[in-house]
N, C-alpha and C positions, 0 to 999 in steps of 0.2 A: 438475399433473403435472410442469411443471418443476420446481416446487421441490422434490419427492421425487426426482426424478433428481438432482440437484446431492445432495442431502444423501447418497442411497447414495454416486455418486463418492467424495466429501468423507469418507464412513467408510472406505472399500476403499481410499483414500486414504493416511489414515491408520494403517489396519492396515498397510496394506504399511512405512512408512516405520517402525512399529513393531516389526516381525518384519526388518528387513531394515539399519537405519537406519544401521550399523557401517559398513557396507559401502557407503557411499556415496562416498567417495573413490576405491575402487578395482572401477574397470572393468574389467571381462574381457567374452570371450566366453563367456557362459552358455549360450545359446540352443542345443537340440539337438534333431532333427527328431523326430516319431514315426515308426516303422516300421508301422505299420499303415495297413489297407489303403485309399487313394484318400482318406484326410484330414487330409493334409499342409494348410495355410493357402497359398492361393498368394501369392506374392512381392508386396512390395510396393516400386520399381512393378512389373507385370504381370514374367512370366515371359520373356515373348520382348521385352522391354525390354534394351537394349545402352546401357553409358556410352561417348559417342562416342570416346572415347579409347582403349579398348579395343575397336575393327570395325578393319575389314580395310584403312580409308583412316590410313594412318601423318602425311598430313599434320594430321590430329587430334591428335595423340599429345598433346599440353597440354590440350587442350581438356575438361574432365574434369570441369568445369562443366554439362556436357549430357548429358540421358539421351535416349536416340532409340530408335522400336522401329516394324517394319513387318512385318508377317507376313498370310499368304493362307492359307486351310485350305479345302481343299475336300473332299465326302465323300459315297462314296453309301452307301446306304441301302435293304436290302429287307426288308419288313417281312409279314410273312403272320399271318394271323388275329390281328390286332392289337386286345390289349382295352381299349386305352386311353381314357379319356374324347375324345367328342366336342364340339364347344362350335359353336355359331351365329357364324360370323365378322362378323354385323355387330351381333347384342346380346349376346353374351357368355354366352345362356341353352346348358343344358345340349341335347343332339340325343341321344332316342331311336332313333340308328340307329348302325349297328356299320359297322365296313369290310369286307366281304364280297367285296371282292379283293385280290389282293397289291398292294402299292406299291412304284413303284422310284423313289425321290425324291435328289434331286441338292440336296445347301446349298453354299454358298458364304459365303465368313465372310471381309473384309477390314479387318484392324485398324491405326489408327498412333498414335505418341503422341511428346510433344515434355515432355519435364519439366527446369526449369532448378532449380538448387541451390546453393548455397555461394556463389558468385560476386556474389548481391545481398541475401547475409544478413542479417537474420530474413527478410527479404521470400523464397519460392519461390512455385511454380506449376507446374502440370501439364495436358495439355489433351490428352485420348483421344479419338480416333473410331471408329466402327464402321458396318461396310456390311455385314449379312446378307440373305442371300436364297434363293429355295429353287426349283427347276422340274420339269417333269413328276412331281408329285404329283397322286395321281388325288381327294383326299379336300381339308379346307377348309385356306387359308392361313394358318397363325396366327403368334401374336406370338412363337413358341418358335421358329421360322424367321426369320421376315422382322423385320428393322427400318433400313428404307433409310436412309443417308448420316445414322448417328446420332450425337452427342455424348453419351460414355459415362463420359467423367469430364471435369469442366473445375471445378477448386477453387484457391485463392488459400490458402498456408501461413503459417504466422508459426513459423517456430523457433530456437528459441534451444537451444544449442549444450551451454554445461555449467549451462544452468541449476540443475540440481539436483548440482552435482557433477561434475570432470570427465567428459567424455563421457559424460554422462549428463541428455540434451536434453529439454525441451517443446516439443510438435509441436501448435498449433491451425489445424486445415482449417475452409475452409467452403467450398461448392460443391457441384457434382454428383460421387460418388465410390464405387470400386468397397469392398466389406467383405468382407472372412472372416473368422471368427473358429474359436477354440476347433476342432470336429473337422470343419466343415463341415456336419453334422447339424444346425444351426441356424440358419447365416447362410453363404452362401455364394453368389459370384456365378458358378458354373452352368458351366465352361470347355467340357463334353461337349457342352452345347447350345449350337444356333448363336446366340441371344443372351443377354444376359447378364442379371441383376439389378445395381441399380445403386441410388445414394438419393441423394436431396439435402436438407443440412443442415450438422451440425456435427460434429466428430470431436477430442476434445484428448487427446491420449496423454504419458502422464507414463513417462519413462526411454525407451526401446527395447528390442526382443528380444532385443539381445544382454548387457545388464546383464542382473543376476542377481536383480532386478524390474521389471516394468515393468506402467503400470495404461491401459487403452485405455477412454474412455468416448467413449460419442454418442448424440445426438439424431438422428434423419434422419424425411423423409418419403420412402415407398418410391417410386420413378419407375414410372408406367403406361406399359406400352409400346406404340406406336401404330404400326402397319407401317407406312406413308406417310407420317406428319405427327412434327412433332416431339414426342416423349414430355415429359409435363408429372408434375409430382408432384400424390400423390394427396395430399390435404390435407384432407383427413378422418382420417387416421391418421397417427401417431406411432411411430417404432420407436425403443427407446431403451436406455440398460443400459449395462453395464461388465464388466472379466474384469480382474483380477488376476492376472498372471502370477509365483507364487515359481519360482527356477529354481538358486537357491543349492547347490541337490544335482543338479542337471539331469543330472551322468553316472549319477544311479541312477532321479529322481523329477523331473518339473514337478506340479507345483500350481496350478489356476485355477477359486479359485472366483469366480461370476460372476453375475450380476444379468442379467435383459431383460427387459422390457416393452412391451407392443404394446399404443396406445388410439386406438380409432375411435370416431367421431364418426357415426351412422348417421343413414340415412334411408330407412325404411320407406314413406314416403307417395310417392316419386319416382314421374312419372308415367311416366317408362320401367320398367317391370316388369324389365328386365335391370341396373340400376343401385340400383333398390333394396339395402338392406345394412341389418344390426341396427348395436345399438350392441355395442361390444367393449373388453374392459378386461381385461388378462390381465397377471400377474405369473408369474414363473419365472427365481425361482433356484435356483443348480444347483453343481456340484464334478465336473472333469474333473482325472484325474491320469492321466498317461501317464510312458515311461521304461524301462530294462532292467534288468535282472539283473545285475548283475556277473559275469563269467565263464562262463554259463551259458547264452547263446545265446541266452535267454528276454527278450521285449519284453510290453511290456502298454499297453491303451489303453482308460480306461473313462471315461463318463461318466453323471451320472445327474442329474434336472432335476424339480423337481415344481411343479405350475403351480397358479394360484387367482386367484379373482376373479371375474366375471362376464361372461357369453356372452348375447345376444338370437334369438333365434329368429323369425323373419314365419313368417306364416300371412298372405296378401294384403297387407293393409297393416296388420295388427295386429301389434305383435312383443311376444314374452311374454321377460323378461329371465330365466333361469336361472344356479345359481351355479357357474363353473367351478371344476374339481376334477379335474386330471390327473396323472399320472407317468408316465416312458419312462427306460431307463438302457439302456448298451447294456457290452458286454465283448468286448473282443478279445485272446487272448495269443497271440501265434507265438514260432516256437523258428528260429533261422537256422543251418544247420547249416554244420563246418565243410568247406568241398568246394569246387572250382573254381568251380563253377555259383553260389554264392552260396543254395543253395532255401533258401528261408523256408516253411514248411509252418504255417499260422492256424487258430483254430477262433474261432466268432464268436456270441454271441448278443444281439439288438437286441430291446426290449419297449417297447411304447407304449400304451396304454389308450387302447378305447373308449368309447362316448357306449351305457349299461346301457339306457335306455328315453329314446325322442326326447320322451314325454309326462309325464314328471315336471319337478322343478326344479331339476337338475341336469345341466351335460352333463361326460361327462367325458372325452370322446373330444381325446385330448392335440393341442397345435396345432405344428406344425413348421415354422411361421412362413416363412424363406425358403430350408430349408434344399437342400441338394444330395444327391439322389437315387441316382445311379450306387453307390455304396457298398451300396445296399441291393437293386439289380436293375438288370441289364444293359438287360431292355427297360422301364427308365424305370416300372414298374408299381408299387413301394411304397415310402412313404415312413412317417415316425417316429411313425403313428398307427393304432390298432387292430389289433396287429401284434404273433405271435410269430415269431421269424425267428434259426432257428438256419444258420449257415455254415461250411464249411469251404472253406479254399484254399490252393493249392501256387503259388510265385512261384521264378524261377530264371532266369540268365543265361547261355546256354549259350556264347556267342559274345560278341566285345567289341560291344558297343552296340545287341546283339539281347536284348532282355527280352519272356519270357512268362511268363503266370498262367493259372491256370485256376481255378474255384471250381465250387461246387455248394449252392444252397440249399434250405431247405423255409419253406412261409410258412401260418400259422394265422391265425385272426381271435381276438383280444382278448377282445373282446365278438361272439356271434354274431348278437346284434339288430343290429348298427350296419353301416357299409357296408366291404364294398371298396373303397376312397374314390376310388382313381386307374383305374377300370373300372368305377363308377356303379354296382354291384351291390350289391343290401340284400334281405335276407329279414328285416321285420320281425319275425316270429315266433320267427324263430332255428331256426328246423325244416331248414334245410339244412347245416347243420352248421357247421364251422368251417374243414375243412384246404382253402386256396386253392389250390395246387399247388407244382411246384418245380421249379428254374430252374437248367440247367447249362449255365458261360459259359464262353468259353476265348478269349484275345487275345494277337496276337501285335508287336510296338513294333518300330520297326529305326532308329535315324538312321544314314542313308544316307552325309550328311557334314556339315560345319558349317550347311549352308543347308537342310536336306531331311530331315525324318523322315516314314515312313509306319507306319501300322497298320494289320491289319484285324481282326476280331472276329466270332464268333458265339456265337448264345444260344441255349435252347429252352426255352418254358415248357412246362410238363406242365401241365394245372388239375388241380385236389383237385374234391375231391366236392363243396363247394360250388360253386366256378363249371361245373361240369358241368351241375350242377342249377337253374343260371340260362339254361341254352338255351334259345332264343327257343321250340323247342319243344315246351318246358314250362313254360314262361312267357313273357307278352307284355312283358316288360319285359329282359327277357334276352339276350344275345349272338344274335350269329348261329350261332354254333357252341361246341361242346364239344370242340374240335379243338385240337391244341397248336400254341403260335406259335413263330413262327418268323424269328429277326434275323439281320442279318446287314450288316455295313460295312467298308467300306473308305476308308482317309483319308490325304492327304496333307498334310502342313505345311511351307510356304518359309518362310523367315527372311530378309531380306533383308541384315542385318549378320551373320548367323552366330551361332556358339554364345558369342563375347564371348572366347574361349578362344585366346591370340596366340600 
């Protein structure tokens, strides 16, 4: 497996330095964000990360060698007819039973991080903690809340500065460390929820985002999260791949196309029944191009991914290997009009294939590996698989540093044999049809001043005729109700050095 990672690198590699290679003496700022909705890559480091030199203590002012960052988030949470999967908090096995009263749950999310730079070049390092925790929840504790007093990045850098051409550096990590990538749909470490995805291994990035190329590859194995104890990487699995970044037209077009790979190592025979796992070996690549319109107010953000290889399926401790065979792309174009408010008005459509029959030799139900969810539903209920999901949404400024959206989704199944995946719901037969329901959000953002932003947010699912048709009383395996749910939160974020803004 290694050496097929290295060798794609090593061609995306050289493609790049072949489509690009002119321009290697002169550096500019390429990099230009997408306007599309909620998958932006976050910052690297972290977003509420401050260079000492620029916070509010001026005896810093040199000091500019140091990145520092402390932030608290706190947020409640009330949730009604929630159809989310439930899970066994001490085997990880799936729970045949729904939440059948409202929840009002309280998280708590304390983050810090120390990264030094420049000062002991090539030598950096980086070293993030995280404290989540979650109280009066009426339902199980899980690892999407809780992960007490954790080390969430801590990796050792080697960079070199113009290796490839002024400013235009090679960056190799190794350590524990946080990834986005690409629209977030794929790999992303999760900021909505109180904890994070995170990996430990290897990461070499050739140029940076702000050249007019640049190539990110890695190796990682995904870190398990363990509310109490220290999270250890899962070592059975590989997550690995590369994205090519061209950006040489970035005021009209970026271009990434991009490699992943995810291979486990399974073991069907574990005699905990909740630790069992097939083998897995999944290829998928892919081409995301986002960018605007010149003159025309019009943004665009598409990506499209098709997967192959091979999936295991258990039946006790037998697993029958099947050959994977997926595709999902998604499209989003807004238009930003011109007006004080800023409105950006979007229309959105996301497709993912399911898995046609669990009893043949193929599955084809697409895998969305670690991707970040929010983009596709406010109450966290679909993600990049088995899934038609058209959207629209209005975004607008109406005051300085007061930002609202509002959206409205409709959500189908794929394939009607396969599941609801994030709601446990499956009509093998496919006799319940397909339309899930639809989902209208609205949220409202304020920073209050350098130190203090809050939000809060409501959603409302409606179900479709299929998850109506999984009530528990009309099926034993079904919801407790065919009732629409109902979110709703409110959140507060401190900064402890501020917006970094002097």
């Amino acid at each position: 497996m290694k050496r097929n990672f290295v060798k794609s690198a090593s061609a995306a590699g050289a493609l790049g330095l072949l489509l690009i290679g002119p321009g290697l003496a002169n550096a500019e700022d390429y990099y230009r964000k997408t306007k599309g909705y909620r998958v932006e890559p976050d910052t690297d480091p972290p977003a509420y990360v401050r260079n000492l030199s620029r916070t509010q203590f001026e005896q810093f002012r040199d000091v500019d060698w140091l990145d520092v960052g402390l932030d608290f988030r706190t947020r409640y949470e009330y949730r009604e007819n929630d159809l989310r999967r439930r899970n066994d908090p001490d085997t990880g096995a799936t729970l045949n039973k729904w939440r059948d009263d409202p929840d009002n749950l309280w998280l708590l999310r304390t983050r810090g991080y120390i990264g030094v730079k420049d000062i002991l070049d090539p030598l950096r390092f980086a070293v993030e903690f995280e404290d989540a925790r979650s109280y009066n929840g009426l339902y199980e504790r899980t690892d999407s809340d809780i992960n007490e007093f954790e080390l969430i990045q801590g990796y050792a850098e080697l960079y070199f500065d113009d290796a490839l051409g002024h400013n235009r550096p090679i960056s190799i990590r190794a350590g524990r460390q946080a990834l986005e990538l690409l629209d977030r749909r794929l790999v992303g470490n999760n900021q909505f929820r109180n904890t994070t995805n995170n990996f430990e291994g290897f990461r070499v990035r050739f140029g940076k985002k702000q050249n007019n190329w640049d190539l990110d590859t890695f190796a990682f194995q995904p870190v398990q999260r363990l509310k109490y104890d220290f999270d250890q990487p899962d070592e059975d699995t590989w997550f690995y791949g590369g994205v090519l970044s061209i950006k040489q037209w970035s005021d009209f077009i970026t271009i990434q196309p991009y490699f992943i790979g995810r291979k486990q190592n399974g073991d069907p025979t574990n005699k905990v029944v909740a630790n069992r796992k097939p083998d897995l070996d999944i290829y998928a690549p892919g081409l995301r191009v986002y960018g605007e319109i010149p003159d025309t107010g019009f943004d665009f953000d598409a990506d499209i991914n098709k997967q192959f290889g091979r999936s295991g399926s258990l039946s006790g401790t037998k697993q029958t290997l099947r050959q994977h065979d997926a595709l999902a792309y998604s499209l989003e174009l807004g238009h930003t009009f011109d007006h004080d408010w800023k409105p950006r008005a979007s229309v959105y459509y996301g497709y993912g294939t399911g898995d046609k029959s669990p009893t043949d030799n193929r599955n084809e139900r697409f895998d969305a590996f670690y991707g970040f969810n929010q983009p596709w539903s406010r109450n966290d209920y679909f993600s990049w698989d088995n899934v038609h999901a058209p959207k629209t949404r209005l975004e607008f400024t109406p005051y300085k540093d007061v930002r609202i959206d509002a959206g409205y989704g409709a959500f189908w199944l794929q394939s009607e044999t396969d599941a609801f995946n994030r709601a446990n719901l499956r009509d093998r037969t496919g006799q319940s049809g397909s339309f899930l329901g639809h989902e209208l959000d609205i949220r409202m953002r304020h920073k209050l001043n350098p130190y203090v932003d809050w939000s809060l947010s409501y959603a409302r699912f409606e179900p479709g005729d299929f998850t109506k048709s999984q009530d528990r009383s009309n099926t034993a395996n079904g919801p407790f109700t065919s009732e629409a749910s109902n979110f709703f939160y409110f959140e507060v974020s401190l900064n402890a050095f501020g917006d970094g803004k002097l």
